[in-house]
PDB file of N, CA, C and O in Angstrom, chain B, residues numbered from 101:
ATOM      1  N   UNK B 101     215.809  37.755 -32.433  1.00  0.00           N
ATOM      2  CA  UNK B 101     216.212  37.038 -31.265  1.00  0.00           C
ATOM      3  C   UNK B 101     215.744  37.746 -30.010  1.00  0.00           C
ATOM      4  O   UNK B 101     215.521  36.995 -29.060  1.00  0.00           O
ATOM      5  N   UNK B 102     215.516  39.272 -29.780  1.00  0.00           N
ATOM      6  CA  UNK B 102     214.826  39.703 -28.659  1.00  0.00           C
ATOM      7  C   UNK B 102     213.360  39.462 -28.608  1.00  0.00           C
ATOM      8  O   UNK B 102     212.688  39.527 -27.579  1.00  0.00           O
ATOM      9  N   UNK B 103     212.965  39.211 -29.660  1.00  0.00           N
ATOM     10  CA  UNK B 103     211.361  39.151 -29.525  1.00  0.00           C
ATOM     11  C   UNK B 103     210.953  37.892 -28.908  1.00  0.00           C
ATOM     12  O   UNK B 103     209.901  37.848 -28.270  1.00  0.00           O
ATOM     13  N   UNK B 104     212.049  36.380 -29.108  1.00  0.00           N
ATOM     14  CA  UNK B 104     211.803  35.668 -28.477  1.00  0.00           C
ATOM     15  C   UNK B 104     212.669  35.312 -27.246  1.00  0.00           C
ATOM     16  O   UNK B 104     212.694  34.122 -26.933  1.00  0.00           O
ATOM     17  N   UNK B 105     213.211  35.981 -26.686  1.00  0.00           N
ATOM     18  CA  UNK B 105     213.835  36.582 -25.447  1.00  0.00           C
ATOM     19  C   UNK B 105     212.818  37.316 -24.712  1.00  0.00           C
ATOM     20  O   UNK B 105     212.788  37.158 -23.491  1.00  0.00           O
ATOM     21  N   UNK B 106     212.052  38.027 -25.219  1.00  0.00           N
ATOM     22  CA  UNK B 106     211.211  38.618 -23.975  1.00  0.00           C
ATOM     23  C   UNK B 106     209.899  38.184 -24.244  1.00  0.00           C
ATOM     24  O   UNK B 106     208.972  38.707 -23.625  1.00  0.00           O
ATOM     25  N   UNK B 107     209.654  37.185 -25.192  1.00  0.00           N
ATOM     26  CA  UNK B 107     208.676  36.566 -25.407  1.00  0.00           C
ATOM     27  C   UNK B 107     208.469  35.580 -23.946  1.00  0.00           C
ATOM     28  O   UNK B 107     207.675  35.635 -23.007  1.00  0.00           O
ATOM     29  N   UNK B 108     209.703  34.607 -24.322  1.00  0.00           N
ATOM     30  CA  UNK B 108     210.462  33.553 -23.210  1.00  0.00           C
ATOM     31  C   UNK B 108     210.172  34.192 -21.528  1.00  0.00           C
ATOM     32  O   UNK B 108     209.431  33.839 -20.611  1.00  0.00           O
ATOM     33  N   UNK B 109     210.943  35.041 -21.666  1.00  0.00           N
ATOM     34  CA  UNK B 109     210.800  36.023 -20.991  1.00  0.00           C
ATOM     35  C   UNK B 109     209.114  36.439 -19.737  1.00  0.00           C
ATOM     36  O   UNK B 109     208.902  36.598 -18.535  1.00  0.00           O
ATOM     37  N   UNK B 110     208.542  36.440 -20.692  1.00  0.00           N
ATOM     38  CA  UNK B 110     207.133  36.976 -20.816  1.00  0.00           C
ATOM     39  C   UNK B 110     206.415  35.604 -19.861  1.00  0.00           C
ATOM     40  O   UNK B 110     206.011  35.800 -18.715  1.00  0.00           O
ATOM     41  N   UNK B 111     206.322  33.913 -20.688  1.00  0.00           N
ATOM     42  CA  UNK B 111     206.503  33.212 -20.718  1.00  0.00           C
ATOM     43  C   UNK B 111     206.749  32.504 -19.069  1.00  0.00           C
ATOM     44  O   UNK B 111     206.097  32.064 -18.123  1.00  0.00           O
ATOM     45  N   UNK B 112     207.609  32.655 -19.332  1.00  0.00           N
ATOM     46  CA  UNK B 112     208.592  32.200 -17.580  1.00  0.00           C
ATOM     47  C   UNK B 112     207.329  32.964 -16.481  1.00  0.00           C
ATOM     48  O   UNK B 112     206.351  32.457 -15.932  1.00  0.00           O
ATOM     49  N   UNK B 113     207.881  34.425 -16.470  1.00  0.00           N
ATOM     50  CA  UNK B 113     206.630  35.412 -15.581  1.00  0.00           C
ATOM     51  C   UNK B 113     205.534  34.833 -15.406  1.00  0.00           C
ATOM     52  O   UNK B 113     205.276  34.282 -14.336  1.00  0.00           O
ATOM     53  N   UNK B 114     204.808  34.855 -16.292  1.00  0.00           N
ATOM     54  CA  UNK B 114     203.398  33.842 -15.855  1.00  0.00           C
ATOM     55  C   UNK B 114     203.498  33.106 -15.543  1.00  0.00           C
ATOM     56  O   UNK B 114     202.850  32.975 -14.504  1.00  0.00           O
ATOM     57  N   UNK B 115     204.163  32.077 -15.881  1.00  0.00           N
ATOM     58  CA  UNK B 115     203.965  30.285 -15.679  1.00  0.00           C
ATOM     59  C   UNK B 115     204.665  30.544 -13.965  1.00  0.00           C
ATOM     60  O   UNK B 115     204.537  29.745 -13.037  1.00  0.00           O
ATOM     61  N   UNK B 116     205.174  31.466 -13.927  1.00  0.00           N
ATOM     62  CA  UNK B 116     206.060  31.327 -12.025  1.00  0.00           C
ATOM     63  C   UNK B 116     204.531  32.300 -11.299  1.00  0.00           C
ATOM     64  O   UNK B 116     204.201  31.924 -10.175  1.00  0.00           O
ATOM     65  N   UNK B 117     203.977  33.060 -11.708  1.00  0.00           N
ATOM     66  CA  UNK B 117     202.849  33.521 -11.219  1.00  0.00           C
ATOM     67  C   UNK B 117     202.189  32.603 -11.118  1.00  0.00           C
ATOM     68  O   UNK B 117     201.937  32.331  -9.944  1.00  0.00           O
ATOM     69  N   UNK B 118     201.671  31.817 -11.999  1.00  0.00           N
ATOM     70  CA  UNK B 118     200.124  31.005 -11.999  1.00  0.00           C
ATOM     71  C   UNK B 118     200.959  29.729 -10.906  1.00  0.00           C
ATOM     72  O   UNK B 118     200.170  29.010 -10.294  1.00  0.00           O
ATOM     73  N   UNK B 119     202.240  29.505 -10.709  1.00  0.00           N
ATOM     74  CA  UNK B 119     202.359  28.717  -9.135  1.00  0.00           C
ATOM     75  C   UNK B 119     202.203  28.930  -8.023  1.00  0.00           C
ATOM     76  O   UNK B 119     201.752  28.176  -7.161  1.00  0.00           O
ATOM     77  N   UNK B 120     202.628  30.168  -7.920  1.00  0.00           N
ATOM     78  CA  UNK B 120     202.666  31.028  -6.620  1.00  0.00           C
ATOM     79  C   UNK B 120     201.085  30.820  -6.111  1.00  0.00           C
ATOM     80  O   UNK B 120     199.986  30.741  -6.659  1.00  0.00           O
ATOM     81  N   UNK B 121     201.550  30.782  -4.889  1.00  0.00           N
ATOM     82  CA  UNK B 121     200.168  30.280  -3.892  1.00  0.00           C
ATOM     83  C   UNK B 121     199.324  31.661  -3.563  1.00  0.00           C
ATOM     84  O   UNK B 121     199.828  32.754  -3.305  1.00  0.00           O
ATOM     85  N   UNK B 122     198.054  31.378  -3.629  1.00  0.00           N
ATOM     86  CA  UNK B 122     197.032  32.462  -2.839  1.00  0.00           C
ATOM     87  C   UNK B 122     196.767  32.360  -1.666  1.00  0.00           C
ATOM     88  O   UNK B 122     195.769  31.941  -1.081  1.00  0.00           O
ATOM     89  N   UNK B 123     198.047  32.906  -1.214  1.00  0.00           N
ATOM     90  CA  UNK B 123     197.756  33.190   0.713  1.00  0.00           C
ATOM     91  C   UNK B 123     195.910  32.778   1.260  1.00  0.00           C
ATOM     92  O   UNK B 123     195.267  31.957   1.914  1.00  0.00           O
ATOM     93  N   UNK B 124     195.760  33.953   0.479  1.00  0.00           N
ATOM     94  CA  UNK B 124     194.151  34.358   1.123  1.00  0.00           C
ATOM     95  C   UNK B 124     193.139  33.081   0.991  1.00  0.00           C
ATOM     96  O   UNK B 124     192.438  32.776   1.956  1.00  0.00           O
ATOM     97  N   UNK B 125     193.090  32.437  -0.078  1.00  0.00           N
ATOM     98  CA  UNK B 125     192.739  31.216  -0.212  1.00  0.00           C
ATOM     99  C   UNK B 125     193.205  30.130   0.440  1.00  0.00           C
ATOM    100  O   UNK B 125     192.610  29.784   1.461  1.00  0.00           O
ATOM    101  N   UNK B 126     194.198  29.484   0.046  1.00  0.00           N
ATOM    102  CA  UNK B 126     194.460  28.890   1.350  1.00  0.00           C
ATOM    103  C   UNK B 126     194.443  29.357   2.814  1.00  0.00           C
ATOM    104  O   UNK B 126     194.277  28.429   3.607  1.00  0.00           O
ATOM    105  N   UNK B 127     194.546  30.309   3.239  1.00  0.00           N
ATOM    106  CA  UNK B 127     194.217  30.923   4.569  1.00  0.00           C
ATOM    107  C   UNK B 127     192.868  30.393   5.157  1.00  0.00           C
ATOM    108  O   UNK B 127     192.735  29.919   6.286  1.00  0.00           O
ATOM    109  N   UNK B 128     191.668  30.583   4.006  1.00  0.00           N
ATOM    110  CA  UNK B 128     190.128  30.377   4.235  1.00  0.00           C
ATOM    111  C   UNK B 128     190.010  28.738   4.011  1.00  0.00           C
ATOM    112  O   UNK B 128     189.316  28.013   4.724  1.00  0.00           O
ATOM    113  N   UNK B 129     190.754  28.317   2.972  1.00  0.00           N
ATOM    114  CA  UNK B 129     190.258  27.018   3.132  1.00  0.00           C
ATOM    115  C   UNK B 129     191.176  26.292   4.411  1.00  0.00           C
ATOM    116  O   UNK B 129     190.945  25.096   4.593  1.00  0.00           O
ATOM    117  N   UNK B 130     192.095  26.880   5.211  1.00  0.00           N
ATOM    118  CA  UNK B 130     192.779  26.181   6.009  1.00  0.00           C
ATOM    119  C   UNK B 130     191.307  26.303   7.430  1.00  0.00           C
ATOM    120  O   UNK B 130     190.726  25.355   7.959  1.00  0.00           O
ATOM    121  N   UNK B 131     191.087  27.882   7.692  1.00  0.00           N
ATOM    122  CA  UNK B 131     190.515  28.159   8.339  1.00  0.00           C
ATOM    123  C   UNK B 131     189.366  27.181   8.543  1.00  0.00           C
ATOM    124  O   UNK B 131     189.165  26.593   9.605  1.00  0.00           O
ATOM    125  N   UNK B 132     188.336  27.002   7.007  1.00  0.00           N
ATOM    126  CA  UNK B 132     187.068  26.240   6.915  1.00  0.00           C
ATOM    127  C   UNK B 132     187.678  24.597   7.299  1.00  0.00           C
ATOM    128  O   UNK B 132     186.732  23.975   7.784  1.00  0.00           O
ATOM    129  N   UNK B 133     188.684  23.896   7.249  1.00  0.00           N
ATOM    130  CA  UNK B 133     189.075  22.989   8.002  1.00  0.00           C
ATOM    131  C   UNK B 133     189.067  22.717   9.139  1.00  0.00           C
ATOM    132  O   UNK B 133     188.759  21.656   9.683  1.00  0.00           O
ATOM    133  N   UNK B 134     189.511  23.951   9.688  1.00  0.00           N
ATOM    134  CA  UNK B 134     189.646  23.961  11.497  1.00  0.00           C
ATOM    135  C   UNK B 134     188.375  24.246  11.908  1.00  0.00           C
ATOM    136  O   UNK B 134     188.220  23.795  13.043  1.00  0.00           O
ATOM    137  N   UNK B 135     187.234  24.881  11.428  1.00  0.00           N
ATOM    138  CA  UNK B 135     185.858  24.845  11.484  1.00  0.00           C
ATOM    139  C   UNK B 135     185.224  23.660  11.867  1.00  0.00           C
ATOM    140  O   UNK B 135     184.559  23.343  12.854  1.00  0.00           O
ATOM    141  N   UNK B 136     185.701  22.892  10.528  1.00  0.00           N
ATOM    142  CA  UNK B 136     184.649  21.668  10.588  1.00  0.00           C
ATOM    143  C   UNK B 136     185.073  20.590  10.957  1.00  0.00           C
ATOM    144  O   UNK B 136     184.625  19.458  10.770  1.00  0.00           O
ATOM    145  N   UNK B 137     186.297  21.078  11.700  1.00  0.00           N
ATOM    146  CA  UNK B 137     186.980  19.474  12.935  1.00  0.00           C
ATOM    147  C   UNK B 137     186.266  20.396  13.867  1.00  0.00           C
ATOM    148  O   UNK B 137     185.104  19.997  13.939  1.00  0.00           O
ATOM    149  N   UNK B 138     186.403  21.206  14.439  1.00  0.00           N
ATOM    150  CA  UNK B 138     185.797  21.923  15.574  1.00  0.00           C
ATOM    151  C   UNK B 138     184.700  21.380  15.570  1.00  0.00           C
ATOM    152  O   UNK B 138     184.479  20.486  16.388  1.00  0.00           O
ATOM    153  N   UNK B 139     183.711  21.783  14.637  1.00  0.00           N
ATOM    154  CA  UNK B 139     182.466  21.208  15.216  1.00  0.00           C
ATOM    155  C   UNK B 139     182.252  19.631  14.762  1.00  0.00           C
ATOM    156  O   UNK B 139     181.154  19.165  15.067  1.00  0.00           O
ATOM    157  N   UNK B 140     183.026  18.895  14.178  1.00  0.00           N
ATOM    158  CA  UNK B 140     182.406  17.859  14.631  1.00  0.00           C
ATOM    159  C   UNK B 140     183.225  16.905  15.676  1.00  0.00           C
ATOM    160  O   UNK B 140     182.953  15.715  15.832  1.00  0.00           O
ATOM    161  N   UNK B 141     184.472  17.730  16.505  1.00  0.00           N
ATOM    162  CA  UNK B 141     184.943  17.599  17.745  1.00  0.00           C
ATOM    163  C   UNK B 141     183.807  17.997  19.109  1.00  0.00           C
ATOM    164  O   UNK B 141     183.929  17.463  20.212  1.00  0.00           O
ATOM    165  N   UNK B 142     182.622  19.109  18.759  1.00  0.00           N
ATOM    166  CA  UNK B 142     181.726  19.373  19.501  1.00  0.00           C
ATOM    167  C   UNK B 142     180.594  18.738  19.155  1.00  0.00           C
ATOM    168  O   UNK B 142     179.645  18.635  19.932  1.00  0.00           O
ATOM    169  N   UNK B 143     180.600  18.238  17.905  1.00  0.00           N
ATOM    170  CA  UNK B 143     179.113  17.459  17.788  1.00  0.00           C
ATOM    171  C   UNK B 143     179.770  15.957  18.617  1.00  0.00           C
ATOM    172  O   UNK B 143     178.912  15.440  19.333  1.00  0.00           O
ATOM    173  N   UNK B 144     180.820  15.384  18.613  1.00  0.00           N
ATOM    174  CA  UNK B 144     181.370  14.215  19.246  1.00  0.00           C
ATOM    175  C   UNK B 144     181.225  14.103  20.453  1.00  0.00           C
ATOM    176  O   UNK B 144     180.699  13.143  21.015  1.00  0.00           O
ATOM    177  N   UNK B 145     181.902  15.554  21.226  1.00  0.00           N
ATOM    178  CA  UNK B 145     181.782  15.655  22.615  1.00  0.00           C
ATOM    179  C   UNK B 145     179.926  15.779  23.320  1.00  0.00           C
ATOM    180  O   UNK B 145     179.600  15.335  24.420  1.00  0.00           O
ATOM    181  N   UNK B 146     179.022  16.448  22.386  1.00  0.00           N
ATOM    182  CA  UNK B 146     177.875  16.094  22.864  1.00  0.00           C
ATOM    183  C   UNK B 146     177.228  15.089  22.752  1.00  0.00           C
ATOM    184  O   UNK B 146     176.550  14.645  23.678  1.00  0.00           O
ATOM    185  N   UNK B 147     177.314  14.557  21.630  1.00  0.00           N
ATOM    186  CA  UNK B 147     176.889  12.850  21.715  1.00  0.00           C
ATOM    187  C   UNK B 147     177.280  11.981  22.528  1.00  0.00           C
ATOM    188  O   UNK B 147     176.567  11.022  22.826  1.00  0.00           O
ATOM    189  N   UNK B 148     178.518  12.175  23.039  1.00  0.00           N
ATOM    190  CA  UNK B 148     179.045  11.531  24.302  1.00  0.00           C
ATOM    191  C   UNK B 148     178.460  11.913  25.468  1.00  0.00           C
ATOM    192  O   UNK B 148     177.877  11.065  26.144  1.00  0.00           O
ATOM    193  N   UNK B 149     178.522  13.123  25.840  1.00  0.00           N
ATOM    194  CA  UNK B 149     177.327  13.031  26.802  1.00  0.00           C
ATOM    195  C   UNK B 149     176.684  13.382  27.083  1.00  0.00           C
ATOM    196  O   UNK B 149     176.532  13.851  28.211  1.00  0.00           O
ATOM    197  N   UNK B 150     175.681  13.344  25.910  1.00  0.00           N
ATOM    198  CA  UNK B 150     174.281  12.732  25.948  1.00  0.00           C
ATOM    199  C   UNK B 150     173.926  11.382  26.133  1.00  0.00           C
ATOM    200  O   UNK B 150     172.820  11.003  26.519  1.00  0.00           O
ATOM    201  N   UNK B 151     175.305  10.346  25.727  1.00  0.00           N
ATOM    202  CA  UNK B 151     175.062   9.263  26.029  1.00  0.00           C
ATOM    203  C   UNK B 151     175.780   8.465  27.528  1.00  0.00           C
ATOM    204  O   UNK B 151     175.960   7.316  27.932  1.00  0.00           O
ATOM    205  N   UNK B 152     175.944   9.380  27.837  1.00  0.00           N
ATOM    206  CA  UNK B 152     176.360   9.458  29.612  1.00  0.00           C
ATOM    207  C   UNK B 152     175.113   9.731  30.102  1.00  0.00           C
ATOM    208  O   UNK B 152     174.479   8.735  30.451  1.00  0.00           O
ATOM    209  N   UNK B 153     174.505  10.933  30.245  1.00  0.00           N
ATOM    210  CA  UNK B 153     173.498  10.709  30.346  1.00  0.00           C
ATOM    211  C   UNK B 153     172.251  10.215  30.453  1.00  0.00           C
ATOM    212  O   UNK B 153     171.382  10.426  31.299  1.00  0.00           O
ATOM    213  N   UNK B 154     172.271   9.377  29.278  1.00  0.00           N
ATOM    214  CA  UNK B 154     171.182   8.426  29.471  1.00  0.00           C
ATOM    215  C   UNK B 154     171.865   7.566  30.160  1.00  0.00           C
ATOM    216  O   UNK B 154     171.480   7.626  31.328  1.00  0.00           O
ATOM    217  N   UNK B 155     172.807   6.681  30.005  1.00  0.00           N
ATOM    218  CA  UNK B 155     173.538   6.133  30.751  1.00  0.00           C
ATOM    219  C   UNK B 155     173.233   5.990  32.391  1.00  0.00           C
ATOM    220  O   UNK B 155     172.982   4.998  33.075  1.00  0.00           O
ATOM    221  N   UNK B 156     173.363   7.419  32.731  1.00  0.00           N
ATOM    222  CA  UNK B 156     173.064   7.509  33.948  1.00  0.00           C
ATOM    223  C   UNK B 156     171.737   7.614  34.461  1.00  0.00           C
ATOM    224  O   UNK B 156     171.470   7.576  35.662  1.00  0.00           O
ATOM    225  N   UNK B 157     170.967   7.735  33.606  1.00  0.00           N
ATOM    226  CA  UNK B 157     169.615   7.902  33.876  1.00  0.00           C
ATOM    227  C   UNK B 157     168.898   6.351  33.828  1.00  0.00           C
ATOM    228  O   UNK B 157     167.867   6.181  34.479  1.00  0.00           O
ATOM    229  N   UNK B 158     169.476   5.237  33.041  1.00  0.00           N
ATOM    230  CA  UNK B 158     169.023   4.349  33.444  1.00  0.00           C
ATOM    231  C   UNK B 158     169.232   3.318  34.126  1.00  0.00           C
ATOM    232  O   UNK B 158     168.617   2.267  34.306  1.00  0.00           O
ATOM    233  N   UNK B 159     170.610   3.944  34.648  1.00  0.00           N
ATOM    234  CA  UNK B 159     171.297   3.038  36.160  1.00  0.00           C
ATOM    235  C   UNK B 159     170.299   3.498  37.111  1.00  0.00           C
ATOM    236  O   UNK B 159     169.830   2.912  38.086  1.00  0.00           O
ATOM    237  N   UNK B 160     170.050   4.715  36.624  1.00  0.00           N
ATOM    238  CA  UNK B 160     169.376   5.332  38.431  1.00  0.00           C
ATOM    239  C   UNK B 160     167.385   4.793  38.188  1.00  0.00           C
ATOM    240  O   UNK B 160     166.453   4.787  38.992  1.00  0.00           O
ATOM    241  N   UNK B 161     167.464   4.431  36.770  1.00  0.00           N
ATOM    242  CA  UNK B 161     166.054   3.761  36.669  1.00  0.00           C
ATOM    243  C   UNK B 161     165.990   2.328  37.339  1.00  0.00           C
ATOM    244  O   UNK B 161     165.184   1.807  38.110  1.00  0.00           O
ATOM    245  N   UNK B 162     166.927   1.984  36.858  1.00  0.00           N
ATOM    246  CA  UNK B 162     167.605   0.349  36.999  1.00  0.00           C
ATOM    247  C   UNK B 162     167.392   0.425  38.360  1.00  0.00           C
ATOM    248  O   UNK B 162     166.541  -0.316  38.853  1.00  0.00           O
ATOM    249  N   UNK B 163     168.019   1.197  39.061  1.00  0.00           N
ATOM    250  CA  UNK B 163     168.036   1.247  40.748  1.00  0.00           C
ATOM    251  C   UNK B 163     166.783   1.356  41.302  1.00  0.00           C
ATOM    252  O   UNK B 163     166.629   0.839  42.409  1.00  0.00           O
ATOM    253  N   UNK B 164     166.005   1.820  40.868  1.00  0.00           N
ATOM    254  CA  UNK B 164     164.579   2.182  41.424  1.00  0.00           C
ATOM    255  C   UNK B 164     163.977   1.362  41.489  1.00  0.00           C
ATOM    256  O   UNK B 164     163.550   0.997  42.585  1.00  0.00           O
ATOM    257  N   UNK B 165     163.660   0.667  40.266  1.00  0.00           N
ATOM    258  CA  UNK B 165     163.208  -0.942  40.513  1.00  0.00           C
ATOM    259  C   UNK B 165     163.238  -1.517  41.185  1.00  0.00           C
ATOM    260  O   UNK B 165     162.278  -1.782  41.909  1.00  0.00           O
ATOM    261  N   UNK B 166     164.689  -2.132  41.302  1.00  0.00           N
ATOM    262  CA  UNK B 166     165.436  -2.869  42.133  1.00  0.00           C
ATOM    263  C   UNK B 166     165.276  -2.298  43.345  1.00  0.00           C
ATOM    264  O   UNK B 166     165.644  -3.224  44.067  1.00  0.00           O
ATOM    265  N   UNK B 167     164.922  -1.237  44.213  1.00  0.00           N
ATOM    266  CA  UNK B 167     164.820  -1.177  45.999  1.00  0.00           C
ATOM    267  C   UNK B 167     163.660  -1.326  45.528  1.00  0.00           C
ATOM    268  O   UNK B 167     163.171  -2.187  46.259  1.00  0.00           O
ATOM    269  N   UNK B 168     162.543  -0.905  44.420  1.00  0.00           N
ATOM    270  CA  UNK B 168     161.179  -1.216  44.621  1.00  0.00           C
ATOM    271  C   UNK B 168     160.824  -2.453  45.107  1.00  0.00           C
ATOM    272  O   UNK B 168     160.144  -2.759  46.086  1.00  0.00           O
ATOM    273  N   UNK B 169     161.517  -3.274  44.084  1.00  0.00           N
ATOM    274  CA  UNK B 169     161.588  -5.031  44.757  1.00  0.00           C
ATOM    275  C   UNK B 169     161.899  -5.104  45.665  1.00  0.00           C
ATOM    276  O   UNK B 169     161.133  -5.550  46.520  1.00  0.00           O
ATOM    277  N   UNK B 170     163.129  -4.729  45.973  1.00  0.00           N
ATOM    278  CA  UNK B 170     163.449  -4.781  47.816  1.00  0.00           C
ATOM    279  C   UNK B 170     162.066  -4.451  48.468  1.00  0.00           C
ATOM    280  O   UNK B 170     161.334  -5.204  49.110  1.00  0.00           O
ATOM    281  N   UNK B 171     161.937  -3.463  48.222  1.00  0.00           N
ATOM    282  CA  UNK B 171     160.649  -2.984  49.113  1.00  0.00           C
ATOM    283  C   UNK B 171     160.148  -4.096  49.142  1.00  0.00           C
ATOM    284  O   UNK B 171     160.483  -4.984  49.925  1.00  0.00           O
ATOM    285  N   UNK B 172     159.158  -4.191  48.164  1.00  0.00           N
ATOM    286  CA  UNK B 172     157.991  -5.701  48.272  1.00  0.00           C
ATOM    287  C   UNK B 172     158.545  -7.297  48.639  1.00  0.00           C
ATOM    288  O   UNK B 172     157.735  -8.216  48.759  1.00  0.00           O
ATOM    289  N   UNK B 173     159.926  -7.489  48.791  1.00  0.00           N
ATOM    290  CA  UNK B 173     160.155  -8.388  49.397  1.00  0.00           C
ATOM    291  C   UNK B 173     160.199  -8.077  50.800  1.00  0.00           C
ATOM    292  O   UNK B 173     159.516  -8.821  51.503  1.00  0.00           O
ATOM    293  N   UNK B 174     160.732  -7.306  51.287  1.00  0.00           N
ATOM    294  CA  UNK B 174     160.689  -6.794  52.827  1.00  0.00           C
ATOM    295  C   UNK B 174     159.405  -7.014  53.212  1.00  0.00           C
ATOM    296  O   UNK B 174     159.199  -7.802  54.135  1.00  0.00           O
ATOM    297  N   UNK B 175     158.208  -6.275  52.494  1.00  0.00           N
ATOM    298  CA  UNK B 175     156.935  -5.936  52.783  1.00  0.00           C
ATOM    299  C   UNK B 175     156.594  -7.700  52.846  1.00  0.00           C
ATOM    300  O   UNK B 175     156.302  -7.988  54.006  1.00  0.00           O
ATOM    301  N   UNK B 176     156.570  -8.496  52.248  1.00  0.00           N
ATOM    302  CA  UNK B 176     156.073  -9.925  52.483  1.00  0.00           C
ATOM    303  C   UNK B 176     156.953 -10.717  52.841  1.00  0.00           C
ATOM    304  O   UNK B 176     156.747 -11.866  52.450  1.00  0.00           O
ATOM    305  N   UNK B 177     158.268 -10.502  53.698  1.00  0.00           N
ATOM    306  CA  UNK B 177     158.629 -11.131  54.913  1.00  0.00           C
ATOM    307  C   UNK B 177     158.276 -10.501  56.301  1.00  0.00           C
ATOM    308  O   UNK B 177     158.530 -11.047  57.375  1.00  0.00           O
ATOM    309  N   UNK B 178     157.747  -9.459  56.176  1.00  0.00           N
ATOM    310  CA  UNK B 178     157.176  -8.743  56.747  1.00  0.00           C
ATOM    311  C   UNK B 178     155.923  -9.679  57.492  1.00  0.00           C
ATOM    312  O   UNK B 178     155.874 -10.290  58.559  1.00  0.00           O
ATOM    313  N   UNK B 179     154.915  -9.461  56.341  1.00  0.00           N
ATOM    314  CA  UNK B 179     153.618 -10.261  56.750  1.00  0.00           C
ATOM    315  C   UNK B 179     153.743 -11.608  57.028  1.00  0.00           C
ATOM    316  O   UNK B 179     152.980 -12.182  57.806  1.00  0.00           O
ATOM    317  N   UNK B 180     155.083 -12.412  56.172  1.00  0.00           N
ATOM    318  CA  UNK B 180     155.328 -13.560  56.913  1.00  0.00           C
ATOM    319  C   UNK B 180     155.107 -13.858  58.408  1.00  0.00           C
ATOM    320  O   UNK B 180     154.325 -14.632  58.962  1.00  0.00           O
ATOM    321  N   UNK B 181     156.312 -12.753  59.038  1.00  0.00           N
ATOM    322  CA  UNK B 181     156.559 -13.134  60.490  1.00  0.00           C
ATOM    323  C   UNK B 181     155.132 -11.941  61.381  1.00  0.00           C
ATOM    324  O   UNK B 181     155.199 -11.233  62.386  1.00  0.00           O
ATOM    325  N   UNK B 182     154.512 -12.094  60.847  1.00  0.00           N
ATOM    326  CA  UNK B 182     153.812 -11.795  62.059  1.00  0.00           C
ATOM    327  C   UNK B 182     152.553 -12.522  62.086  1.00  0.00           C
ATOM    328  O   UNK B 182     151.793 -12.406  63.047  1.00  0.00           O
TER     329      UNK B 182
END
């Protein structure tokens, strides 16, 4: 009856070991989580504006045009009146 008492015994010990959590492991895989929201919180934030950017770059294209035309309409009411 002791042999399977500290067999049991024996038994229990491991099976409560092999639950018990590995700090260190989970630590790294918590860590490698917060990694890879990080960067693709920074790959998000640069795609955004980069696309501000262009954004703004082709309002201010858009604009150029547009007084260019101004221009050349001015320029031939121009020659109209004289």
């Amino acid at each position: 009856m002791k042999k399977v008492a500290i067999v049991t015994a024996a038994v229990l010990a491991l099976g409560l070991a092999a639950c018990n959590k590995n700090n260190a492991e989970n630590n790294a895989a918590n860590e490698t989580a917060v990694e890879n929201t990080a960067s693709t919180d920074v790959n998000a934030a640069e795609n955004a504006g980069a696309e501000a950017n262009a954004d703004a770059a082709l309002n201010a294209a858009g604009n150029a045009v547009e007084n260019a035309g101004n221009a050349v309409d001015n320029a031939a009411a121009a020659v109209e009146n004289k």
